[in-house]
Residue, then its C-alpha position, 0 to 999 in steps of 0.5 A: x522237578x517235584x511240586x515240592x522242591x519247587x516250592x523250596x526253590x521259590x522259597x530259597x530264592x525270595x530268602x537269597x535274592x532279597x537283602x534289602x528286606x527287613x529282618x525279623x528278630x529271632x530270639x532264644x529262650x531256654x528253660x529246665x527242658x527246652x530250647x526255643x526259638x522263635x521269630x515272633x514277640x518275646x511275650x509269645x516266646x515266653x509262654x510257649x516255653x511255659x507252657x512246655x515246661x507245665x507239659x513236662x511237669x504233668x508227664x513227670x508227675x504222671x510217669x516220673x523220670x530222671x531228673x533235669x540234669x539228665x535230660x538233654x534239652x529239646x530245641x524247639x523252632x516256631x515259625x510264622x506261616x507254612x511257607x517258613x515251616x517249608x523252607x526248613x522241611x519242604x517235604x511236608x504234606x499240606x495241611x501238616x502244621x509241625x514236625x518232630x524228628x530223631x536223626x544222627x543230626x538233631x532232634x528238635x520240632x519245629x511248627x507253625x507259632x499259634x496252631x494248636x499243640x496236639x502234634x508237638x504234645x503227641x511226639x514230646x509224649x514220645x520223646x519223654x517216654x524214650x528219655x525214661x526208659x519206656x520201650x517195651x509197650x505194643x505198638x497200639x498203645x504207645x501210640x494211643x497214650x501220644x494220642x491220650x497225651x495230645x489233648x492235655x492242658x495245664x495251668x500256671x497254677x497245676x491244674x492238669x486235665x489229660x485223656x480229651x475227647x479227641x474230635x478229629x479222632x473221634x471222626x475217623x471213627x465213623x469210618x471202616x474199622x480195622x479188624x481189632x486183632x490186626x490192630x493188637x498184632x501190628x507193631x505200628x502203623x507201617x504194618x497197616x496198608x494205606x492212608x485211611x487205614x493208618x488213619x484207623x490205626x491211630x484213632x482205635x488206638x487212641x479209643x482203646x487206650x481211653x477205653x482202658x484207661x478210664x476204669x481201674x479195674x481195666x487199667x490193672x488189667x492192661x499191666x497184667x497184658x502188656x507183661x504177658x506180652x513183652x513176656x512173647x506171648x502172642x498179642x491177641x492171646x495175650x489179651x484174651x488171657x488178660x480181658x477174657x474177651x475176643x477182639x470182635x467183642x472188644x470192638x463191639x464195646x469200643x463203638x459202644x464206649x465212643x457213641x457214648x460219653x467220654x470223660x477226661x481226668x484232671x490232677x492237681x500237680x505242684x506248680x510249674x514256675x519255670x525259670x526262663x532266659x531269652x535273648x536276642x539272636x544275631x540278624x542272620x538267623x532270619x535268613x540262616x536258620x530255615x535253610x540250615x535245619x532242611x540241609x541237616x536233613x540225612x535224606x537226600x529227597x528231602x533236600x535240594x543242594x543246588x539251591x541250598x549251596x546258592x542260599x548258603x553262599x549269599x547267606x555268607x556273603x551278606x553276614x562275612x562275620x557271622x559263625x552261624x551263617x559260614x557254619x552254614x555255608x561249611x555244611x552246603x559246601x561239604x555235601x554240595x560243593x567245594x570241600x576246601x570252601x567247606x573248611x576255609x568257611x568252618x575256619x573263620x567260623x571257629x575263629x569267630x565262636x571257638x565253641x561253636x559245636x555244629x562248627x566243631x562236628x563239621x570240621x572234625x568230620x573233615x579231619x577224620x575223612x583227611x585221616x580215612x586218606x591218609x597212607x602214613x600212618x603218622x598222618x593217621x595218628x596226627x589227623x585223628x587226633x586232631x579230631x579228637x581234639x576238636x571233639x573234645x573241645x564240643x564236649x566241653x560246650x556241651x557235654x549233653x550232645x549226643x552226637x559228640x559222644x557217638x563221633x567219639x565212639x566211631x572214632x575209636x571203631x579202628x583200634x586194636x582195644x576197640x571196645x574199650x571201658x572208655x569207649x563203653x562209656x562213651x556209647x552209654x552216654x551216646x544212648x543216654x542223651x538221644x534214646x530217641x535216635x536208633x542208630x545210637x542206641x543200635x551201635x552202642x549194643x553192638x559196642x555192649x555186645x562185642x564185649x559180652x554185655x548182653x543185658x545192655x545190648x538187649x535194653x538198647x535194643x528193645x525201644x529199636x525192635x518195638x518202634x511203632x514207626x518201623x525200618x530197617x532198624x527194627x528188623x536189624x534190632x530183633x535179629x540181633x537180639x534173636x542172635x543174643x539168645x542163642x549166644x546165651x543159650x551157647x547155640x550161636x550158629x558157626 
């Protein structure tokens, strides 16, 4: 067993085997932008919140965006210490002291109470990015601008300062470079070989983009570049015909620039007085919480089920009355244990909070399975409508969950009209409320391309083939869209 189950297992142990122990109040905050919780004071929770709607505000002046009323909230969860942030992502390295993540299951972060913002800041920076539209930038820069962004504070009354000398940055600097034309050329750190040279990657980004971005004329320079090559110029090309300097000249005025001093910008944006609601959450979520969010994770290494089930079942038995703690217990059954425990916990779960929309996702997915079974095509039609049903019910308690919306689609996958108009819709709204999920927008193209939408299959598909971050899905995004191009050139291969 691995140091880091190990330290989940321990950790799972202490949550299930100690009921006496005092709780700690959890509490929900929710503004414009964010849901957030927290286990500490509601002073704290309140300011975190604020200030993550004064970050968004900056972003929104800087770039612009949709408004509020489009944007699906991003849950955020503090915790106290390490050993809590494990329990719910025990796959973390030591030292790391927050994480984001964008998966069929959720998109949230979740980081120690009181560390500093630079990696929530840098990812949110990305998730705002996805939410308006920006796909299309070289890996380099799309890292460099997380990294721009990371440092950034903004006043209660709008005083905004961004582009921060990064000092943990500025110090991997003075090791081994990358070669600046490997650095241009690579579509993200998966394309760089080791931990050091990540490490470079992620610092010359970040020098590069504060390079350019702190002189206009540079500035102006970097639109004509990343036009040329989005436009399939070669990236190291690109940038000769944008700059008129090689890549060895390039670095060479990057030390030259880092040696000497960096500056940051300040603006003034309106003020950001956040509307702000906090409640006090049931006791059960101080045991619940951090082991639910680590048994929604899709990757089996990052999760032990055995101890999870055991936590989930006592969870249960110590809060018999409690929707979260059997939506708990419905989720660990169904991937660990007993899948008819799994439906009598979502049962009484719905029976509590008829709109609990976890509850509701579970228990269609069970539906949907018993309908996958089935023979009769009766049953089939029942059992999926069924599903449909409880789908439908979630919408309805959240019209902005994206994965409601997806599980509609997929529902739909097996019917004779399959795409339909509707189901078009459906996919869009998918996409729409979780840019940042890959898998989303990759089967509403594929949905966009089935009935001849190549131009939507194509914007889907971009963010997908210039992740910075790399998998399968990057090579899956570039070989359809290959595959688009000889379909509009009437070339497609039989």
């Amino acid at each position: 067993m691995s140091s880091v189950i190990q330290r989940l297992v321990l950790a799972l142990a202490v949550l299930a085997l100690t009921p006496a122990a005092a709780l700690a109040d959890w509490r929900r905050a929710e503004s414009q932008h964010f849901v957030v919780y927290s286990d500490g004071s509601e002073r704290s929770l309140r300011d975190y919140t604020a200030r993550l709607e004064r970050f968004h505000g900056l972003l929104r002046a800087r770039f612009g965006g949709p408004a509020q009323d489009d944007l699906r909230k991003l849950p955020v969860y503090l915790v106290d210490d390490a050993r809590a942030l494990r329990v719910a992502m025990p796959h973390l390295p030591e030292g790391i002291d927050g994480y984001y993540t964008a998966s069929e299951n959720d998109i949230f972060a979740i980081l120690i109470r009181g560390r500093d913002d630079d990696l929530l800041l840098h990812e949110y920076t990305h998730h705002f990015m996805a939410n308006i539209g920006q796909g299309q930038f070289p890996g380099w820069f799309s890292e460099g601008l997380a990294e721009y962004y990371a440092t950034a504070t903004v006043s209660a009354a709008g005083a905004a300062t961004f582009g921060m000398p990064n000092r943990g940055r500025q110090q991997q600097l003075q090791g081994r470079w990358l070669p600046m034309d490997q650095l241009l050329r690579a579509r993200g750190s998966f394309d760089v070989e080791g931990q050091s040279a990540r490490g470079a990657y992620y610092a010359q980004s970040w020098l590069l983009t504060h390079w350019l971005l702190a002189d206009q004329n540079r500035a102006r320079a970097l639109g004509v570049y990343l036009n040329t090559v989005n436009a399939g110029v070669e990236p190291v090309q690109a940038w000769q015909a944008s700059f008129g300097m090689s890549p060895d000249t390039l670095e060479t005025q990057l030390k030259a620039y880092n040696r000497g001093r960096l500056y940051y910008s300040e603006l003034n944006i309106p003020p950001v007085t956040p509307e702000i609601t906090v409640s006090t959450l049931p006791p059960a979520w101080d045991t619940v919480i951090l082991p639910l969010i680590n048994s929604r994770s899709p990757n089996a290494e990052e999760t032990d089920g055995p101890a999870l089930l055991a936590t989930s079942r006592a969870n249960a038995a110590r809060f018999p009355d409690d929707a979260l703690a059997l939506v708990a217990l419905g989720r660990a059954e169904r991937r660990w244990g007993d899948s008819a425990a799994a439906e009598a916990a979502l049962t009484r779960a719905l029976e509590i909070d008829p709109a609990q929309v976890e509850g509701l996702l579970l228990m269609a997915d069970i539906v949907e399975e018993r309908s996958d079974l089935a023979t009769d095509e009766v049953e089939i039609d029942r059992q999926r409508d069924m599903a449909i049903g409880l789908l439908r019910r979630a919408l309805q308690t959240d019209p902005k969950d994206y994965r409601v919306y997806a599980d509609l689609a997929r529902l739909r996958r097996g019917a004779a009209d399959y795409p339909s108009q509707d189901d078009l819709m459906t996919w869009a709204m998918a996409a729409r409320y979780a840019p940042q999920v890959m898998s989303i927008r990759g089967d509403a193209a594929i949905a966009m391309l089935n009935d001849g939408r190549y131009d939507e299959a194509v914007a889907l598909l971009t963010p997908i083939a210039n992740d910075p971050h790399g998998g399968a899905h990057v090579q899956f995004a570039r070989g359809l869209m290959a595959r688009i191009e000889q379909m509009r050139a009437g070339s497609e291969p039989e």
